[in-house]
C-alpha positions as CSV (number, residue, x, y, z in Angstrom):
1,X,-10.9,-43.0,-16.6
2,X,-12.7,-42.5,-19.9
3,X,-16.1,-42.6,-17.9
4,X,-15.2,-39.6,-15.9
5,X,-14.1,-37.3,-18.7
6,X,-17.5,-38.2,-20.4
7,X,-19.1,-37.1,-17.3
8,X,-16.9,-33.7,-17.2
9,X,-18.2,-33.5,-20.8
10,X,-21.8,-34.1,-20.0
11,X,-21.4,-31.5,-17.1
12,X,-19.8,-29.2,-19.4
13,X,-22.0,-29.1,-22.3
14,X,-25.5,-29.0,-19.8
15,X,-24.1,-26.2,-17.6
16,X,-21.6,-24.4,-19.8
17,X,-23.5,-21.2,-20.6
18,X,-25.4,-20.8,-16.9
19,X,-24.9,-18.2,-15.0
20,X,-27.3,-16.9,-11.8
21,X,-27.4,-13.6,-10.4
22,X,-26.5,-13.3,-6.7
23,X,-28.6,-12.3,-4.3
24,X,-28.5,-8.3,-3.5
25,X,-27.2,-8.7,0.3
26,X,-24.2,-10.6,-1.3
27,X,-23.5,-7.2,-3.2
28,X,-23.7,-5.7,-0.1
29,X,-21.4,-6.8,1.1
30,X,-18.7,-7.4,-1.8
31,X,-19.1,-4.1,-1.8
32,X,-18.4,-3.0,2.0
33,X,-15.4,-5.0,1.5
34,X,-13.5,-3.1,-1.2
35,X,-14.1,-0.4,0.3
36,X,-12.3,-1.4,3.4
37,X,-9.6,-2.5,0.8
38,X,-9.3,0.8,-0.7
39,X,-9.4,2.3,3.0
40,X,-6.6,0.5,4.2
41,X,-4.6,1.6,0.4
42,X,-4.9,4.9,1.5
43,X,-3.7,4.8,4.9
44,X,-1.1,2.7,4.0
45,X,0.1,5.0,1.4
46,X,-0.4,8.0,3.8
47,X,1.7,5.9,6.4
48,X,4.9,5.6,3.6
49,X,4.5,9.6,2.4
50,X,4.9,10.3,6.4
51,X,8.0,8.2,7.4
52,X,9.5,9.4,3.5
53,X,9.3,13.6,4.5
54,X,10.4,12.2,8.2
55,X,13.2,10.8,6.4
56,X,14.0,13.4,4.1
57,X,13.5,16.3,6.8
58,X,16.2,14.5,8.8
59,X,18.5,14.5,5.9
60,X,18.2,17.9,5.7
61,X,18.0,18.6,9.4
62,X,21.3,17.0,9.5
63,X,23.1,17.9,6.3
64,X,22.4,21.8,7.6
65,X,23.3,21.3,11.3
66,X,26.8,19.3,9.7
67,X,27.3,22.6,7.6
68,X,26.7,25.6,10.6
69,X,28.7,24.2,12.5
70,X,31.6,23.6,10.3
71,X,31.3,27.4,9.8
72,X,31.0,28.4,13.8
73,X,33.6,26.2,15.5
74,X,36.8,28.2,13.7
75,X,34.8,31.4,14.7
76,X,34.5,29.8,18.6
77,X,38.2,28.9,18.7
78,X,39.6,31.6,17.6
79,X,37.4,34.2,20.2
80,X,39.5,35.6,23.4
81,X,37.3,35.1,26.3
């Protein structure tokens, strides 16, 4: 057990502080992929702002149909035809 947390040691001490630069196709395509991230953010916001005005026009569609005809159906009943 002790021989494996020298060798942890010996790896971390050699190879603590090295770092290599990728290779530029790799930024490529890191790249390419957040922006597909950001593109499917956006549409995925855009998808909840459309189904919240659906919503709240449908509230409102409703809450004013509930109200007219409230106000027209004593008007109806009470006409001679």
């Amino acid at each position: 057990m002790k021989e494996e947390n020298k060798m942890d040691e010996l790896f971390r001490d050699k190879l603590g502080g090295y770092s290599e630069e990728p290779p530029a196709y790799i930024w490529d395509g890191v790249r390419e992929q957040m922006a597909k991230g950001i593109i499917k953010k956006r549409s995925a916001w855009y998808r909840w702002s459309a189904v919240a005005a659906l919503l709240i026009m449908a509230f409102i569609g409703g809450w004013y149909l509930n109200e007219t005809t409230d106000e027209v159906a004593p008007q109806v009943a009470q006409k001679k035809w």
